[in-house]
C-alpha positions as CSV (number, residue, x, y, z in Angstrom):
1,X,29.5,-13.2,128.4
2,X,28.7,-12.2,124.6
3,X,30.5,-8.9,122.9
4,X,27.1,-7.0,123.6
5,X,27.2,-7.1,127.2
6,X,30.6,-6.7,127.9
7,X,30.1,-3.6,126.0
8,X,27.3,-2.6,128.2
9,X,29.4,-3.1,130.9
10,X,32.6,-1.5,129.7
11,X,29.9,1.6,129.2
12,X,28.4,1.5,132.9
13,X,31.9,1.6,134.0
14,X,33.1,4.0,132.5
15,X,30.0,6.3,133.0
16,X,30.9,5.8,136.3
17,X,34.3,6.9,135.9
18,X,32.9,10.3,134.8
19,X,30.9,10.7,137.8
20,X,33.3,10.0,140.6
21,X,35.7,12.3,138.5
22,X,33.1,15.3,138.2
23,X,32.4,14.7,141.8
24,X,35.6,15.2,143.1
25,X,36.2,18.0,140.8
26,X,33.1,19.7,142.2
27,X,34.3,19.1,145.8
28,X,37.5,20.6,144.2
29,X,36.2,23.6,143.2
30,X,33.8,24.5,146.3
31,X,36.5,24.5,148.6
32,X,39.0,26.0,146.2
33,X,36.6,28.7,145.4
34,X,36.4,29.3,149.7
35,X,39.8,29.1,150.2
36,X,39.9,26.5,152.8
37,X,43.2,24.5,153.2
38,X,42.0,21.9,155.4
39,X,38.8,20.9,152.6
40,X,41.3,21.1,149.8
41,X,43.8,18.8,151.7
42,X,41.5,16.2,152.2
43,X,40.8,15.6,148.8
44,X,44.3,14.9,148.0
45,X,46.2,11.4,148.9
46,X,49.2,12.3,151.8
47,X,52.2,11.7,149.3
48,X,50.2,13.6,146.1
49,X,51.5,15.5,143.4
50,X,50.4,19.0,141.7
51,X,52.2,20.5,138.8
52,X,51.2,24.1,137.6
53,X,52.2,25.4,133.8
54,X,51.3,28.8,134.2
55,X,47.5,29.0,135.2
56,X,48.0,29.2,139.1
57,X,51.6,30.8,139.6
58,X,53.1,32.1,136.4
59,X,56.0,29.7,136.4
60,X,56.4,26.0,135.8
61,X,56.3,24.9,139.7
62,X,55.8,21.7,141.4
63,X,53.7,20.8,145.0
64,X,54.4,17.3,146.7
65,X,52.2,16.4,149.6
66,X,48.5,17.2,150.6
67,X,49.2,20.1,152.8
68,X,51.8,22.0,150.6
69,X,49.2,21.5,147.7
70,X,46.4,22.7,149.4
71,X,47.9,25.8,151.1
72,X,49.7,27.1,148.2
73,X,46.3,26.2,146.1
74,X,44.3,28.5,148.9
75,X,46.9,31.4,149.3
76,X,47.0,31.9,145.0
77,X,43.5,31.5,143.9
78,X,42.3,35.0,145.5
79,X,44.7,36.4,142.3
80,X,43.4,33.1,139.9
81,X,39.9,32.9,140.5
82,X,39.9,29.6,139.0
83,X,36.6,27.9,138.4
84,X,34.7,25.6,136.1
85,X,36.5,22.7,136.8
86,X,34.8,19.7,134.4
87,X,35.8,17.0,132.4
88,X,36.8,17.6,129.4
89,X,33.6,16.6,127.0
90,X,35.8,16.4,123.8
91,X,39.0,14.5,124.9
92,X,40.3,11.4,126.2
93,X,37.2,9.9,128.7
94,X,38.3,9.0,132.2
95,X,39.8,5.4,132.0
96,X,41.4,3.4,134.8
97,X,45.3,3.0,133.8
98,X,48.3,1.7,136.6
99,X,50.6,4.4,136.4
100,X,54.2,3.6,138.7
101,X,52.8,1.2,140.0
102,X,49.8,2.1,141.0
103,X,45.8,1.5,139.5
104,X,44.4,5.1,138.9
105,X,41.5,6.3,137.1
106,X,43.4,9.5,134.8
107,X,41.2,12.2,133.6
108,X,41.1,15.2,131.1
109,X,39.5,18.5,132.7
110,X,39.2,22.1,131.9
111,X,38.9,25.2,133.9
112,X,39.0,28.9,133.6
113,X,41.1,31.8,135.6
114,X,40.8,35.2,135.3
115,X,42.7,36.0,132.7
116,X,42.6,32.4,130.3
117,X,41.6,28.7,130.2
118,X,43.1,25.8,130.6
119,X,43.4,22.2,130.8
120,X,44.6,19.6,133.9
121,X,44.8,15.9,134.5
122,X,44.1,14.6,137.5
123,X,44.2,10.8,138.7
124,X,42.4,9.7,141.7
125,X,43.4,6.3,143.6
126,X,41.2,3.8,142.1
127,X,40.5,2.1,145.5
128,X,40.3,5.2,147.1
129,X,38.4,7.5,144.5
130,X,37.8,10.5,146.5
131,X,41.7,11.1,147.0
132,X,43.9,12.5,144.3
133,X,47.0,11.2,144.1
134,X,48.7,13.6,140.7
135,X,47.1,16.7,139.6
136,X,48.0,19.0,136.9
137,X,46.8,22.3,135.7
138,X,48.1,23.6,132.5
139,X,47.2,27.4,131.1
140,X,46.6,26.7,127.4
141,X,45.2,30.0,126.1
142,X,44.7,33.6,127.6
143,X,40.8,35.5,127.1
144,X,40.7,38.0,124.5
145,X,44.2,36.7,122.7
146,X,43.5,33.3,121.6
147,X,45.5,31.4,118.5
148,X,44.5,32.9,115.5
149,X,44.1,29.2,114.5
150,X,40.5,27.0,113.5
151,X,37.4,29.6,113.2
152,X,39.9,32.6,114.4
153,X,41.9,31.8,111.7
154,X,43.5,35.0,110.3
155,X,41.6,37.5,107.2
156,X,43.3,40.3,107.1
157,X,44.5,42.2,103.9
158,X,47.3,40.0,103.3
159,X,45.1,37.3,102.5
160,X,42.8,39.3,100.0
161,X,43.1,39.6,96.4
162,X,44.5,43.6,97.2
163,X,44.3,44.6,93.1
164,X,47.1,47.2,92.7
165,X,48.3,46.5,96.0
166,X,50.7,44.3,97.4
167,X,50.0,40.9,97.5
168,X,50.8,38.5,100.1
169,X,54.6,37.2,98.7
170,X,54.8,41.4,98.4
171,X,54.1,41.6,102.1
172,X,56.1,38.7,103.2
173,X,59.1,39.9,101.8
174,X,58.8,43.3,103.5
175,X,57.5,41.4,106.2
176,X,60.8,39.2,106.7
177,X,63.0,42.8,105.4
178,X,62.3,44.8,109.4
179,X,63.4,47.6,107.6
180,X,60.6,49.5,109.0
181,X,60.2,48.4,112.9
182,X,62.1,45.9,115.5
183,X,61.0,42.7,116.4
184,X,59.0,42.1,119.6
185,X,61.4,38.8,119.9
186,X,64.6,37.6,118.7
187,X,64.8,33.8,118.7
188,X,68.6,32.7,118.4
189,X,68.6,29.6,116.2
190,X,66.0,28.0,113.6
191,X,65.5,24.3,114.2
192,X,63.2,23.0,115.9
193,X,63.2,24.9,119.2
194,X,63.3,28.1,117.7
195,X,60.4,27.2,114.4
196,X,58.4,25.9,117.4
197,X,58.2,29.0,119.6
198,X,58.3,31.0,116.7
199,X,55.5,29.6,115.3
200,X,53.4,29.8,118.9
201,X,54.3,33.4,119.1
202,X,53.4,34.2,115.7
203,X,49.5,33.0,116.4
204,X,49.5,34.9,119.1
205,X,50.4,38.0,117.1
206,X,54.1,38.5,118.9
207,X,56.4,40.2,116.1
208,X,59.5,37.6,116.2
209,X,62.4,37.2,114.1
210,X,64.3,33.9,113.9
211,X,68.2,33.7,112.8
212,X,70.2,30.9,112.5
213,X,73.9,31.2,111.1
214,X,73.9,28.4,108.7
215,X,72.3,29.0,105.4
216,X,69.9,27.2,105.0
217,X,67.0,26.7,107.4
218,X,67.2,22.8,108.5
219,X,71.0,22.7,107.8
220,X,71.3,22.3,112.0
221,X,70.3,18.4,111.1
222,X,71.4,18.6,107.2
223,X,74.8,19.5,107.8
224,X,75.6,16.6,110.6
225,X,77.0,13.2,110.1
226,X,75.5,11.1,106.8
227,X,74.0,8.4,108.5
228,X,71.8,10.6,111.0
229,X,68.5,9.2,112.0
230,X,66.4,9.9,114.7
231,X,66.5,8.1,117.6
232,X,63.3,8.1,118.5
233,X,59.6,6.9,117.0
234,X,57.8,9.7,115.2
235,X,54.4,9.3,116.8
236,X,56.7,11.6,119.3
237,X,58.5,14.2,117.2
238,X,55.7,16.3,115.4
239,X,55.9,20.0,115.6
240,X,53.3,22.5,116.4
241,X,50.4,22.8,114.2
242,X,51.7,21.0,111.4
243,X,52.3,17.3,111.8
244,X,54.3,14.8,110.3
245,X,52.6,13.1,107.0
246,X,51.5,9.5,107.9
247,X,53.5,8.4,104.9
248,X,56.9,8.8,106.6
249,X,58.8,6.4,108.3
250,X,58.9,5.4,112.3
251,X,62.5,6.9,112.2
252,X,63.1,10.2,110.6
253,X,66.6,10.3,108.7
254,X,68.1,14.0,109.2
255,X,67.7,15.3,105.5
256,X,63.9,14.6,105.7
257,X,63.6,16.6,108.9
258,X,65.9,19.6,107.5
259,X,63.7,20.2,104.1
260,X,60.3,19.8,106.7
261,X,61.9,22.5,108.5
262,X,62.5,24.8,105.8
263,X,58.7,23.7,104.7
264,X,57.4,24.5,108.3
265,X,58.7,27.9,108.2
266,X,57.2,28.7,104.8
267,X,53.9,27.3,105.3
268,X,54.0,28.9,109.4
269,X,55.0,32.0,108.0
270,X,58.1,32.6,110.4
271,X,60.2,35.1,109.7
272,X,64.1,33.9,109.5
273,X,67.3,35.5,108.1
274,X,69.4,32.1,107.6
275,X,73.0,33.0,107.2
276,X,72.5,35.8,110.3
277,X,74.3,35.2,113.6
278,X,74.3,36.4,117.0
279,X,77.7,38.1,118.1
280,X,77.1,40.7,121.0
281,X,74.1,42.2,122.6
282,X,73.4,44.2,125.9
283,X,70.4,45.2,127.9
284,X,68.8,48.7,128.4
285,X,66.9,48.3,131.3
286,X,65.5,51.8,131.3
287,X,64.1,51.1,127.9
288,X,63.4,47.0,128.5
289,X,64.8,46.5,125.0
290,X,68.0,44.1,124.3
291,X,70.6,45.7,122.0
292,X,71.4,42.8,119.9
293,X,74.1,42.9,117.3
294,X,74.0,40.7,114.8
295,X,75.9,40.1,111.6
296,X,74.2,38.7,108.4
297,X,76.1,36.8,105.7
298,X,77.2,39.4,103.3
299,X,79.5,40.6,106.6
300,X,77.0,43.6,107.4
301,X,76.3,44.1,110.6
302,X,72.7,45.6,112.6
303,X,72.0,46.3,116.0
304,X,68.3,44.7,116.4
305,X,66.3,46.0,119.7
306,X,63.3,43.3,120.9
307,X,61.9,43.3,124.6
308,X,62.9,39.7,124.2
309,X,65.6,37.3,123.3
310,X,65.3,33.9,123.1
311,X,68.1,31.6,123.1
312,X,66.9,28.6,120.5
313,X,70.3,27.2,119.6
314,X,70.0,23.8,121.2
315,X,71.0,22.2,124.6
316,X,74.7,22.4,124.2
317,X,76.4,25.6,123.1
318,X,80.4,25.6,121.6
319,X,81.8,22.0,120.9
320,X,84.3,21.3,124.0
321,X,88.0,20.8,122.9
322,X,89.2,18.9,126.1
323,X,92.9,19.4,127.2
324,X,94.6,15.9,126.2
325,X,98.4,15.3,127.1
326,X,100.4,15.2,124.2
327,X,97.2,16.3,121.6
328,X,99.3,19.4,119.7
329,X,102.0,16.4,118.6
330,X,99.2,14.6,116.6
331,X,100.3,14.4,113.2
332,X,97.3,13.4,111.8
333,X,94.0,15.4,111.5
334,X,91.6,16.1,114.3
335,X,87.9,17.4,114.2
336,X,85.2,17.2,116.5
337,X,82.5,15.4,115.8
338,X,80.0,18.3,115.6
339,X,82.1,18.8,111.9
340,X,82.2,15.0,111.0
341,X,80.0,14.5,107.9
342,X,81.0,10.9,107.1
343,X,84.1,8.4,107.1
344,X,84.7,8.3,103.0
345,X,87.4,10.4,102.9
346,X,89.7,7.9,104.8
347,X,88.9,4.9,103.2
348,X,92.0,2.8,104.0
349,X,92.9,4.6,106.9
350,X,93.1,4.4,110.6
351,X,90.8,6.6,113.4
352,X,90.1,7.2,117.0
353,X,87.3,8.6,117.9
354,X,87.1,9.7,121.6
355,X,84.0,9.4,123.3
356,X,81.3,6.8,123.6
357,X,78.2,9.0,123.9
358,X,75.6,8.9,120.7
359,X,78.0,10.8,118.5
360,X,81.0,9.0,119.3
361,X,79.3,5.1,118.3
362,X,77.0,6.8,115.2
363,X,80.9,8.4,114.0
364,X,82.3,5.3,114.9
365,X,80.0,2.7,113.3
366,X,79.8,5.5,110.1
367,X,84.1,5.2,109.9
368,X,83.7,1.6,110.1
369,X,81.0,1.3,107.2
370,X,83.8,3.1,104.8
371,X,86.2,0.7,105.2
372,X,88.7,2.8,108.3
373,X,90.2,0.9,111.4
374,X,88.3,2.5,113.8
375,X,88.9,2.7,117.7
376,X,86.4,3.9,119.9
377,X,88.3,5.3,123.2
378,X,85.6,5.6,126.3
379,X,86.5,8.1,129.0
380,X,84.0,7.5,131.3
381,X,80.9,4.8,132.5
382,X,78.2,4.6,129.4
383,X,74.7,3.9,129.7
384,X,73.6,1.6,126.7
385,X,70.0,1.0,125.8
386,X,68.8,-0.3,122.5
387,X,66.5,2.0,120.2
388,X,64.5,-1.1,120.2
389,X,62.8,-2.5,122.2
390,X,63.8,-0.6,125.4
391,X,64.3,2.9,124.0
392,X,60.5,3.0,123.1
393,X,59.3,2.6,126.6
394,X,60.2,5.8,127.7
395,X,57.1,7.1,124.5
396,X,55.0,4.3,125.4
397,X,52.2,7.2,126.3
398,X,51.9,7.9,122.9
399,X,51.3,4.3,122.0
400,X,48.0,4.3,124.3
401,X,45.9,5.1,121.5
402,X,44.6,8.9,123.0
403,X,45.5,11.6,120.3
404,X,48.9,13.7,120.3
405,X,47.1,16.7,122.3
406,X,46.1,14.5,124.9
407,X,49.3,12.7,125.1
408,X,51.3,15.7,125.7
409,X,49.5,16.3,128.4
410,X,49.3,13.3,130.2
411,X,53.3,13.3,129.5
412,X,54.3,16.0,131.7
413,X,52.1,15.8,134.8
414,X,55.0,14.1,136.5
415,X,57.0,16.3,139.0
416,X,60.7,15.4,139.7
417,X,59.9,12.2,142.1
418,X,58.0,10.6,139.5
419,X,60.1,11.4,137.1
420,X,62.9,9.6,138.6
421,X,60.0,7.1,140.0
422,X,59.0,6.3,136.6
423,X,62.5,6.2,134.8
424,X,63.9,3.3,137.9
425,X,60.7,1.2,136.5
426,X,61.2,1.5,132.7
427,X,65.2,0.8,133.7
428,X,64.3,-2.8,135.1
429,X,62.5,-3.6,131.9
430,X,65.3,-2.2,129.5
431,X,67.9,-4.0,131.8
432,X,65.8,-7.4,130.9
433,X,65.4,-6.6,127.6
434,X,68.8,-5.8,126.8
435,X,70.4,-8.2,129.0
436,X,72.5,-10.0,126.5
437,X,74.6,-6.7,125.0
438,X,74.5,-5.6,128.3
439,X,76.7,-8.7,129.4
440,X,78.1,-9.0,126.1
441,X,79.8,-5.2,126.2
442,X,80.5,-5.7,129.8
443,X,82.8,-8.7,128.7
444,X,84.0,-6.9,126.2
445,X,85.5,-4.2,128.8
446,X,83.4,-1.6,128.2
447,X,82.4,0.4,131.2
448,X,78.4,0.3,131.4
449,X,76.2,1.9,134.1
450,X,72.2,2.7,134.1
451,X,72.7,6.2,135.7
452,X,73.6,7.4,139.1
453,X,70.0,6.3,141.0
454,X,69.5,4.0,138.5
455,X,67.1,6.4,136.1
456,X,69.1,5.5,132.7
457,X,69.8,7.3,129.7
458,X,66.4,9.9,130.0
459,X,67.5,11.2,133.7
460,X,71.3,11.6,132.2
461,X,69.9,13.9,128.9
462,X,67.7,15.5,131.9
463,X,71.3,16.3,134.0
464,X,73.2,16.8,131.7
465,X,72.8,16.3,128.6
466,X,75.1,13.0,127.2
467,X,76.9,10.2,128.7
468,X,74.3,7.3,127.0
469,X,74.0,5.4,123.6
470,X,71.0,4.7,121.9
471,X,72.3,1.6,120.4
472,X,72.1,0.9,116.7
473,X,74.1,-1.3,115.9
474,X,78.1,-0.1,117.2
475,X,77.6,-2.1,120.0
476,X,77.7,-5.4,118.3
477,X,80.8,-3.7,116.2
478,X,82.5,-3.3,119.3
479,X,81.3,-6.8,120.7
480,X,82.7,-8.3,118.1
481,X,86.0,-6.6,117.6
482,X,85.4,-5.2,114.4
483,X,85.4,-2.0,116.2
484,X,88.4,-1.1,118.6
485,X,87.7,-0.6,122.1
486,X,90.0,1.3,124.3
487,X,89.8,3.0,127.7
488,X,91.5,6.2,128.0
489,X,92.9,5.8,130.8
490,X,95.1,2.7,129.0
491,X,96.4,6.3,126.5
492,X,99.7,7.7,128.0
493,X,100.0,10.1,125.6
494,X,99.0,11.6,122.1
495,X,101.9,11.5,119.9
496,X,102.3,12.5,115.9
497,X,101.4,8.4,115.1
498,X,98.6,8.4,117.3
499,X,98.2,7.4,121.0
500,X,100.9,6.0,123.0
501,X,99.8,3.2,125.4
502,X,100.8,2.8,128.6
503,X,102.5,-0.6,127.9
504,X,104.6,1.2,125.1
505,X,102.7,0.0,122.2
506,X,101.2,3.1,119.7
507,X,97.7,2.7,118.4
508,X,98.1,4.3,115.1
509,X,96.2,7.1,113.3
510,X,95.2,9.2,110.6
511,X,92.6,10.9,112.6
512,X,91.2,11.8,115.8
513,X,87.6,12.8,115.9
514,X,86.5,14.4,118.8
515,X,83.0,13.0,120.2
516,X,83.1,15.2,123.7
517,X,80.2,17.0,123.7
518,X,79.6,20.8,124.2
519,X,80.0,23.6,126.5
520,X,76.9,24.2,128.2
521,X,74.7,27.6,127.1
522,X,75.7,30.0,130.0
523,X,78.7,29.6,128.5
524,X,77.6,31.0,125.3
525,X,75.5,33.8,127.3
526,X,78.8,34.6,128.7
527,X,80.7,35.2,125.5
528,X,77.7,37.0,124.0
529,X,76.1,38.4,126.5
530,X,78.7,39.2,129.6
531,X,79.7,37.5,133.1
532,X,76.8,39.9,134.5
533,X,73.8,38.3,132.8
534,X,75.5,34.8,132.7
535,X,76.0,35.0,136.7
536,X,72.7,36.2,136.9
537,X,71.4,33.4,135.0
538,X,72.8,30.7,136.3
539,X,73.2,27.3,134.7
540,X,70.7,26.2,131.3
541,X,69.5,23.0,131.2
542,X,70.3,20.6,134.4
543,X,68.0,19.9,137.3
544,X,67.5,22.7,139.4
545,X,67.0,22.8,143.0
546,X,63.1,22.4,142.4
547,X,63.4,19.4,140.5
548,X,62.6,21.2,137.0
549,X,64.7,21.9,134.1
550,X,67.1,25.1,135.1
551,X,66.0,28.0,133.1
552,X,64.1,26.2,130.5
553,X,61.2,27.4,128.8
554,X,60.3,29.9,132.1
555,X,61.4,32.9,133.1
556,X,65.0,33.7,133.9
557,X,66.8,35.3,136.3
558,X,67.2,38.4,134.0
559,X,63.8,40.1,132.4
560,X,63.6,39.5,128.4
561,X,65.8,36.6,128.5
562,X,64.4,33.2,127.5
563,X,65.8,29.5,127.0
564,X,64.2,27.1,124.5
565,X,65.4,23.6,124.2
566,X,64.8,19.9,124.0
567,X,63.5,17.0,122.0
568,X,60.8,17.7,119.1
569,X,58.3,16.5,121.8
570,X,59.4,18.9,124.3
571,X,60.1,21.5,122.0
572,X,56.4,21.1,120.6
573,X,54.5,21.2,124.1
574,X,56.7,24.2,126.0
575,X,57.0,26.3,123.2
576,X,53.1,26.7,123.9
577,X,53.8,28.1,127.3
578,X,57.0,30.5,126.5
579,X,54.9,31.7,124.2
580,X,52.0,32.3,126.6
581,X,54.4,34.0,128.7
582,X,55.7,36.4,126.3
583,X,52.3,37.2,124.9
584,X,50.8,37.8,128.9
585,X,53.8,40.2,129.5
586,X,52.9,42.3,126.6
587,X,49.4,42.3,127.4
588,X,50.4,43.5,130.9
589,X,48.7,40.4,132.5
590,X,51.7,38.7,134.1
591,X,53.2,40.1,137.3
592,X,56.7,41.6,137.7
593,X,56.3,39.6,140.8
594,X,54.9,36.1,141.2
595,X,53.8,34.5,144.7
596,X,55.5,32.6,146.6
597,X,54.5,29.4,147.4
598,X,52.8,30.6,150.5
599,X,51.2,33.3,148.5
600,X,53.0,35.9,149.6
601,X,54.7,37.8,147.1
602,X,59.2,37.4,146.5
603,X,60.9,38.7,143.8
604,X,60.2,36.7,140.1
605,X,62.7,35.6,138.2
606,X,62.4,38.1,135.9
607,X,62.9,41.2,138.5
608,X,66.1,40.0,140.1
């Protein structure tokens, strides 16, 4: 067979792709659009999967199984009217793709609602192509208050020459000042959780003001540890609107994401008082308004009153000081590794650094590179996965060649299941992969696992947050006994020379640095908000019982109160719908009450 009619055929096939895919979205929509259970049900496989960002039920919500899918489908699209299901003309044609395990064909669609547009992926059985196995429906604008981005880009007087008038610097200063009005939303915290929302809300014309206690936007990744890098491949880590130049490297060193940061809020026009922190705040219900005290950095303090507030300060809150026998007698100094910068200060000296999580091997292997004995003490069972090659599969979506848009949303059809589905199989590769440190560390007596159900490092950042290392290059350190290894539960004791072992012996010390994580953000809701709207809450981050991420990016349990967290990639596609959220509650367009999943109205989230 020549190049010319292989082309041909890849063509015919594909072409009929795109038919069995708009013919099963036509089915879709006729017995959507008639509210029939049974006609929905059967185009779905048994064991199928339906994710909704917004468009059907307000809320990020998952569906597993035919029935479930089509009777909560039926009972909400009397208040959706959703129609004009087609493929998506402009995006990523239907190809056939094995996904978990299974051959697929994965298509782009859009759709409309009553109130805004939006996007889906759905991927039928490739042997079985009039059954849907995942389905996805994602709100991505609302009519009437689109972006003011492309051909609605903005032209007001800001942006004209206004002789004798302000100009636009004029305007953004007074802009930035409030000394005239209250913002529509406080975001807590300016990296890139809170630029990202921020910048979403801001071209959807929501007032918002960003602080961030350090004094510098950026200086949440400038002012940690020297030798910070991401972790990660930037095809991943671009932020809204605005990506990454193709100049820059695969791996993003800190200082270079800080001073994008500070350019991102310039050239997004966010507003941001750096040097401004959070320290109190209540809520008037009567009036819907937070009263929000915060105090900038020459000590003055102002009460700020948004309808919203938006914590934006990261996943972890308040670096945890853990209770250690004996830890007051230490002689020598102790910090926690949220303060370490880098090891040149004790050049010649002796450390511990407690905890074997990311922070604790970076601080570790950074001590070890300026010439300080360094022990690394581990606490608990550490999940180890190198950067590369294993760490990459977890982003191997956006090394399938569609662009970033289409990526993002391919990346989060998967409910919980196939979550934990899909992180099992990428697991059995890494373990291959990385079969030799694995064994090597393992003799070494470090304590290694690959997660509680066998999901890795990605379902431990999902639960909570730490207990993995992305290795680069500590673990060979540690193989090789250039780095110290002990286990903590060989320490007896803290004592002024260091830690006293249970044999007798005393492993010496000039300092202790502290890798042991962070206290999670209810906690921090508690000190700054009260027991009342913590309780209410609940916990931040963590699975919850529907298999999505507790009080992230959705609506909480208390109105005007919002959580925005994660990696650049997650950061970059849910800001999009917090934003969305915000904007439809202004507009009046989003319930006080959402439907149940029967479609029968319970009290939201947001009404409790």
């Amino acid at each position: 067979m020549n190049d010319i009619d292989a082309s041909v055929l890849a063509r015919v096939a594909v072409q009929n792709d795109e038919t069995m895919v708009s013919r099963w979205l036509e089915s879709f929509e006729i017995a959507l659009i008639d509210r029939k259970p049974a006609a929905i049900a059967a185009l779905f496989a048994a064991d199928s999967h339906w994710r909704d960002l917004l468009a059907f039920t307000w809320h990020i919500t998952p569906h597993r199984g035919a029935e479930q899918i089509a009777t909560s489908l039926a009972a909400r699209q009397a208040g959706t009217q959703a129609r004009g299901f087609t493929l998506a003309r402009e995006r990523t044609p239907p190809r056939r793709i094995r996904r978990l395990g299974l051959d697929v064909i994965e298509a782009i669609f859009t759709f409309e609602t009553a109130v805004g547009r939006g996007n889906g992926v759905v991927r039928l059985l490739a042997d079985e192509p009039s059954k849907a196995w995942i389905f996805l429906t994602s709100l991505e604008e609302l009519k009437g208050f689109e972006e003011q981005v492309g051909a609605r880009r903005p032209t007001g007087s800001a942006y004209s020459r206004n002789f004798g008038g302000d100009n636009w610097l004029d305007q953004r200063h007074k802009s930035q000042a409030y000394e005239d009005r209250e913002p529509t939303v406080l975001v807590v915290g300016a990296g890139q959780a809170g630029l990202s929302v921020a910048a979403r809300l801001r071209q959807l014309g929501i007032d918002t003001l960003c602080i961030d206690k350090h004094e510098r936007i950026g200086d949440n990744w400038r002012k940690r540890y020297h030798s910070l890098a991401l972790h990660n491949q930037i095809q991943a880590n671009h932020l809204p609107y605005l990506p990454f130049p193709p100049t820059w490297p695969k791996y993003i060193p800190k200082d270079m994401l800080a001073n994008w940061f500070e350019t991102y809020a310039w050239a997004l026009e966010i507003n941001v008082w750096t040097g401004t922190e959070l320290i109190g705040g209540s809520y008037a219900a009567a009036a819907g308004r937070w009263q929000a005290r915060v105090r900038r950095a020459d000590g003055s303090e102002r009460t700020l009153s948004p309808r919203h507030l938006v914590f934006a300060n990261g996943v972890s809150g308040i670096p945890r000081i853990p209770e250690l026998p004996g830890l007051s007698d230490f002689a020598g100094e102790i910090i926690h590794s949220h303060s370490f910068v880098n090891g040149a200060p004790w050049r010649g000296k002796r450390a511990l650094v407690l905890g074997t999580g990311n922070s604790g091997h970076d601080v570790a292997q950074d001590l070890y590179s300026h010439g300080v004995d360094t022990t690394i003490i581990q606490r608990g069972s550490t999940t180890v996965v190198s950067v590369d090659p294993s760490a990459k599969l977890n982003y191997a979506i956006y090394d399938e060649g569609p662009p970033l848009e289409d990526c993002d949303l391919i990346a989060v059809t998967a409910t919980y299941p196939l979550l934990v589905k899909g992180y099992q199989l990428a697991v059995e590769r890494m373990v291959e992969m990385d079969k030799d440190l694995i064994a090597a560390l393992v003799a070494r007596g470090f304590k290694h696992d690959l997660g509680e159900d066998g999901t890795g490092h990605q379902m431990k950042y999902r639960r909570r947050g730490g207990g993995y290392y992305l290795d680069v290059g500590c673990s060979r350190l540690i193989i090789d006994g250039t780095v110290g290894l002990l286990q903590f539960e060989q320490i007896e004791r803290f004592v002024a020379a260091g830690a006293l072992l249970e044999d007798g012996s005393i492993r010496a010390a000039d300092l202790l640095v502290l890798a042991t994580g962070y206290h999670t953000q209810q906690g921090l809701v508690r000190r700054l908000l009260g027991d009342a709207v913590a309780d209410s809450v609940g916990p931040v981050w963590g699975i919850g019982a529907d298999g999505e991420m507790a009080n992230m990016w959705k609506r909480t349990a208390h109105e005007g109160l919002w959580f925005m967290a994660g990696s650049l990639a997650q950061c970059r596609i849910y800001s999009k719908h917090l934003a969305l959220q915000i904007k439809a509650i202004e507009q009046g367009l989003m319930p006080k009450e959402s439907p149940g999943p029967d479609g029968g109205s319970h009290a939201s989230r947001s009404s409790r």
